[in-house]
C-alpha positions as CSV (number, residue, x, y, z in Angstrom):
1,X,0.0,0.0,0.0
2,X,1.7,3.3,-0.8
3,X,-0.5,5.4,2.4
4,X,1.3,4.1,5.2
5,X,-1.7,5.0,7.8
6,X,-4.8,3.8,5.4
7,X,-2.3,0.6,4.7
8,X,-1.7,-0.3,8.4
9,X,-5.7,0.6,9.3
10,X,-6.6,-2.1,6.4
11,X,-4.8,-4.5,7.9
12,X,-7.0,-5.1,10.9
13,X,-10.0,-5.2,8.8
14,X,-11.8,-8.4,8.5
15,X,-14.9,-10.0,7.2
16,X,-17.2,-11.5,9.0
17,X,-19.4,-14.4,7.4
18,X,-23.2,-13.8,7.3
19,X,-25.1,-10.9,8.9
20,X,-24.7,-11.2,12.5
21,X,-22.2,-10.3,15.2
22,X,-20.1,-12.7,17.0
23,X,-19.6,-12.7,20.6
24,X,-18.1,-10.0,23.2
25,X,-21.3,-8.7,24.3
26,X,-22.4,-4.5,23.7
27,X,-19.4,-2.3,24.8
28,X,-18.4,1.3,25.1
29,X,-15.3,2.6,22.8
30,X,-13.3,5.3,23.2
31,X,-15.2,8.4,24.4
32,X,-18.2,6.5,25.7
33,X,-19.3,6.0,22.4
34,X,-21.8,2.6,22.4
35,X,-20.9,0.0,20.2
36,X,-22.8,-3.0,19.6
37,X,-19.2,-5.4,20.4
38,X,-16.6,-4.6,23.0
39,X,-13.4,-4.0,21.1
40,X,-14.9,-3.6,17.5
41,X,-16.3,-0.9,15.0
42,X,-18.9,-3.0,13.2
43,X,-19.4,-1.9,9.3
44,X,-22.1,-3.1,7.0
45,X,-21.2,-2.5,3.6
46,X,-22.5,-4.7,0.7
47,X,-19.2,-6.5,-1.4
48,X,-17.8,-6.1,-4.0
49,X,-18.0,-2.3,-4.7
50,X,-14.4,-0.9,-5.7
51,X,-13.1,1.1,-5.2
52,X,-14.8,1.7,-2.1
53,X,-15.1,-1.5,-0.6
54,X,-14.0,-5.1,-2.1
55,X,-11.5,-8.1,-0.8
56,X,-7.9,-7.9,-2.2
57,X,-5.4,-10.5,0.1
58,X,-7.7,-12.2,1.5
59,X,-8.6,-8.4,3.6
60,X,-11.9,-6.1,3.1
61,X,-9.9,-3.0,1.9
62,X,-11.0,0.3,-0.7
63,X,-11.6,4.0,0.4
64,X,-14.3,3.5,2.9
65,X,-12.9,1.2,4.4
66,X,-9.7,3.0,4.8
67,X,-11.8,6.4,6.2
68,X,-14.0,4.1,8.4
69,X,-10.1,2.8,9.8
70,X,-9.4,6.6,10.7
71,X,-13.2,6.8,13.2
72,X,-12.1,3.4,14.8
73,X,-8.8,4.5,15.4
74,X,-9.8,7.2,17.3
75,X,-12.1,5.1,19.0
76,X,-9.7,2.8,20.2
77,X,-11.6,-0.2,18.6
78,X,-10.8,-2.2,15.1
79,X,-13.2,-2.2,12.8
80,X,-15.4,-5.3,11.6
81,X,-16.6,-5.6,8.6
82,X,-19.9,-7.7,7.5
83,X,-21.4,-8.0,4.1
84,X,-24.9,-7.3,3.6
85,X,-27.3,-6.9,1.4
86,X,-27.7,-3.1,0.0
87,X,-31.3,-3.0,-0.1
88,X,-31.1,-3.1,3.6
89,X,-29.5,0.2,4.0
90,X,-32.0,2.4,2.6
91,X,-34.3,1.1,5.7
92,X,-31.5,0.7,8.4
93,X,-32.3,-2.3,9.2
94,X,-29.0,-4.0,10.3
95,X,-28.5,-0.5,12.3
96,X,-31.8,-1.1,13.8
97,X,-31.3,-4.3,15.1
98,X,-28.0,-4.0,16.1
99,X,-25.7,-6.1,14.2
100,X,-24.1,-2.7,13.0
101,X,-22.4,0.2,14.3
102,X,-22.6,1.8,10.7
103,X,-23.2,1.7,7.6
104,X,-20.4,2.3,4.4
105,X,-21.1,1.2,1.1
106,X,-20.6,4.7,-1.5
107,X,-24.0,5.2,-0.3
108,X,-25.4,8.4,-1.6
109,X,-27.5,10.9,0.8
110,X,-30.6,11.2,-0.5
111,X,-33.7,12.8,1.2
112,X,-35.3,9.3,1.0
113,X,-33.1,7.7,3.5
114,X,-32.6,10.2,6.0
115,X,-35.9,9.0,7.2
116,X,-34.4,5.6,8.7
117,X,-31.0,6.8,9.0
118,X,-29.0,9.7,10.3
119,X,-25.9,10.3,7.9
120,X,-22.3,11.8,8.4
121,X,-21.3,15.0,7.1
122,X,-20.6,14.0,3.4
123,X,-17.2,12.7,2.2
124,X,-17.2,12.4,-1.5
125,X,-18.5,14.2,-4.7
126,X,-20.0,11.5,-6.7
127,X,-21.1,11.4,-10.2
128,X,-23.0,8.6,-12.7
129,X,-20.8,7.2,-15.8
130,X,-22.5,5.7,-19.0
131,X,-20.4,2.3,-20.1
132,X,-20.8,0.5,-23.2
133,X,-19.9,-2.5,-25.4
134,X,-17.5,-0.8,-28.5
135,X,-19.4,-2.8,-30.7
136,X,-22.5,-1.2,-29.9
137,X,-21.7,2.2,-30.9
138,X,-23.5,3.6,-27.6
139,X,-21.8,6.8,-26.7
140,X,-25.1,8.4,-25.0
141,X,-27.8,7.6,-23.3
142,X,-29.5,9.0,-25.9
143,X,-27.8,6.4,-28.6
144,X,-29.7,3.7,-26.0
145,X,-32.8,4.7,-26.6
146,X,-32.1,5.6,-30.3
147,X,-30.7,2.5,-30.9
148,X,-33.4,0.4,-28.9
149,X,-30.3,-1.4,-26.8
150,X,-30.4,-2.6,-23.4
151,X,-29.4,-0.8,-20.0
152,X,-28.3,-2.3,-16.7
153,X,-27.7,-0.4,-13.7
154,X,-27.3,-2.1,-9.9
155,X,-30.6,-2.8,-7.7
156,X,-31.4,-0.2,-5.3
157,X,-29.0,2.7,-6.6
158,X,-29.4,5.8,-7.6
159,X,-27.7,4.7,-10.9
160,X,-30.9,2.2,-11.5
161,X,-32.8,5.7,-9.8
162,X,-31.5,8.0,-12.5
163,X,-31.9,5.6,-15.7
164,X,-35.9,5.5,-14.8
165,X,-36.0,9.0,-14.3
166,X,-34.5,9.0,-18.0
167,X,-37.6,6.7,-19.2
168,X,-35.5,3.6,-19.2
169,X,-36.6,0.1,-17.8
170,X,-32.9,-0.6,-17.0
171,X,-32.1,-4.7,-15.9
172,X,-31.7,-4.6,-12.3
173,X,-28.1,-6.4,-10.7
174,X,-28.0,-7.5,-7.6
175,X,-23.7,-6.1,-7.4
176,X,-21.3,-3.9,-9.6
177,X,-19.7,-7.4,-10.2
178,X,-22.5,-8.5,-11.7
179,X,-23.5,-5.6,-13.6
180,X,-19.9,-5.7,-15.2
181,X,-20.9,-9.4,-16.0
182,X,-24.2,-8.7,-17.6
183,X,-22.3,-5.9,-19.9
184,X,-19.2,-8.5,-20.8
185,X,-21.7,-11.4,-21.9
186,X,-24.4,-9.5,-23.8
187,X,-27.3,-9.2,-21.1
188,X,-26.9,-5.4,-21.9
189,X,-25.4,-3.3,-23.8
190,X,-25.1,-0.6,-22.2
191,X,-24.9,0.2,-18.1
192,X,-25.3,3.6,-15.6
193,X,-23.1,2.9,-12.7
194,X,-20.7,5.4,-10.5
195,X,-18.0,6.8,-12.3
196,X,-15.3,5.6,-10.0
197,X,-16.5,2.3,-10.2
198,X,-15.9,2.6,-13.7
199,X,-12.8,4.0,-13.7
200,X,-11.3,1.2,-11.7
201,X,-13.0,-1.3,-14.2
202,X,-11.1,0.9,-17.6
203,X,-7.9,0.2,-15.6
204,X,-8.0,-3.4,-16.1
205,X,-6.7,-3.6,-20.1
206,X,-9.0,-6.6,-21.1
207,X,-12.4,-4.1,-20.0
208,X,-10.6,-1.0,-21.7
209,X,-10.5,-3.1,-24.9
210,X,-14.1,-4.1,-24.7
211,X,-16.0,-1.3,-23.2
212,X,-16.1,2.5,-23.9
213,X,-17.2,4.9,-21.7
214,X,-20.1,7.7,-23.0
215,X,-19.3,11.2,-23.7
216,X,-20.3,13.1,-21.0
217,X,-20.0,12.3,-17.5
218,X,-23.6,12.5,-15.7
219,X,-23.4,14.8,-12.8
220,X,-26.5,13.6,-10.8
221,X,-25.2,16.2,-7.4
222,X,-24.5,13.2,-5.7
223,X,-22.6,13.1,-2.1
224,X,-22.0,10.2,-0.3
225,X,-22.1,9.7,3.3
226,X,-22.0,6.8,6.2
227,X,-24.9,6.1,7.9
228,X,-25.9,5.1,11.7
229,X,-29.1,4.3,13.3
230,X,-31.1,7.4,13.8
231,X,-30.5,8.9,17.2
232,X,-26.7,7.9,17.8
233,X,-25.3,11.1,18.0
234,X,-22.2,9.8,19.7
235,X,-21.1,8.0,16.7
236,X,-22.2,10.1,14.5
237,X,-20.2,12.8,15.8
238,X,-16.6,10.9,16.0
239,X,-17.5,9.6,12.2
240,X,-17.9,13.4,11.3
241,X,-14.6,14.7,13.4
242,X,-12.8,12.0,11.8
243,X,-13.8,13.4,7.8
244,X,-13.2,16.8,9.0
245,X,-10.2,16.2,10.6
246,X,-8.6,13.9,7.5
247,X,-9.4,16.6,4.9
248,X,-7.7,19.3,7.3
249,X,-4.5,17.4,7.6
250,X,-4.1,15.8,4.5
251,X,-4.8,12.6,4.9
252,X,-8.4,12.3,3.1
253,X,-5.8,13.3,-0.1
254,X,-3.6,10.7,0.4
255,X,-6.3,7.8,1.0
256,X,-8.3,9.4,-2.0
257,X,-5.3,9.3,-4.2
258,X,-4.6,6.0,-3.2
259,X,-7.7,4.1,-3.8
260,X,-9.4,6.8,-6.6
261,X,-6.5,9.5,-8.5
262,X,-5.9,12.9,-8.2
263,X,-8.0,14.6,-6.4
264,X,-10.5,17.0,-7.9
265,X,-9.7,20.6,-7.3
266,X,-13.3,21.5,-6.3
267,X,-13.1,18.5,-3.8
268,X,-13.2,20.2,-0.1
């Protein structure tokens, strides 16, 4: 890893297997903070979704992860990590039941949501991408719809959001991994996903020789935020003075440049 301090935080990341916490019993991290097991930050996040969360090494690792690292370290905790389902985090339903501290899954803040969950003060600028087969000379979403092809998006995003607000009835995937599958064998032609996502797809030379990405990037206003059950101030607050804090000191640069590029200017 070339960030020293998002490198060593990853490092004590694991995944747990299903949707449930092991043992330890409720505790109290650093600062009285509750969490729902002694010693551990417990994520829900929904896998794969690189950049921001996926498994490399046998670790969970990606740029939530490695921001979510910076709130446990402060809290004198590790973080846990357990793979969910992401229609659950519209509702807050692992949050509400207390398997999870938190939710982080490049979930954008949308009016919608705030009514189950209370979110963190944003911490990325997010924007849609159009993808496409080269051989189905799609370079809008205008040559979809011109051209009759089909669109995928992932189930329960504000991609899949955005394409019906266009008029489309996009096919729904249940992961990014899958919607990359449904483009590479034909079940679209076409797909509305987040541009990093995309972006770390082009970087692989096989998907840069198969796929194109549209004209124009589609700025939706999208900000992304983490999520805890509504009422947990607490938390909330050391999640927030931890994204404050790294893009003060310079180390929300360093993690952003390590798991996305350059940082935009207009970033704050």
């Amino acid at each position: 890893m070339r960030v020293a301090a998002g490198a060593a935080a990853a490092a004590g990341v694991f995944l747990a297997a299903g949707c449930s916490s092991s043992g330890g019993g409720k505790g109290e991290a650093a600062g009285g903070v509750p969490v729902v097991e002694k010693g551990k930050l417990t994520t829900c996040t929904h896998l794969p979704y690189p950049p921001f969360q996926f498994e490399q090494n046998g670790k969970v690792v990606g740029f939530d992860v490695a921001l979510i690292d910076l709130v446990a370290k402060n809290l004198e905790v590790e973080q846990k990590i357990l793979d969910t389902p992401f229609e659950n985090f519209k509702t807050g339903a692992f949050l509400n039941s207390g398997e999870c501290d938190l939710a982080a899954a490049g979930m954008t803040i949308t009016d919608e949501r705030k009514k189950n969950v209370d979110f963190s003060v944003p911490y990325f600028d997010a924007t849609q991408a159009l993808l496409a087969t080269k051989k189905s000379g799609i370079t809008s979403l205008a040559d979809v719809k011109a051209k009759n092809k089909k669109l995928g998006a992932q189930a329960e995003t504000t991609g899949e959001s955005y394409a019906k607000a266009q008029g489309f009835n996009p096919v729904a995937f249940e992961s990014s991994d899958a919607v990359l599958n449904g483009l590479r064998t034909g079940q679209v032609d076409a797909v509305v996903i987040d541009y990093p996502v995309v972006q770390g797809w082009l970087k692989d030379p096989k998907n840069a020789g198969e796929f194109v990405l549209g004209k124009q990037s589609i700025e939706t206003g999208e900000q992304y935020g983490f999520s805890v059950k509504k009422g947990n101030a607490a938390l909330l607050a050391a999640i927030d003075k931890a994204i404050t804090d790294a893009k003060a000191d310079g180390t929300y640069k360093k993690i952003y440049e390590q798991w996305i590029g350059p940082l935009p200017q207009a970033t704050p």
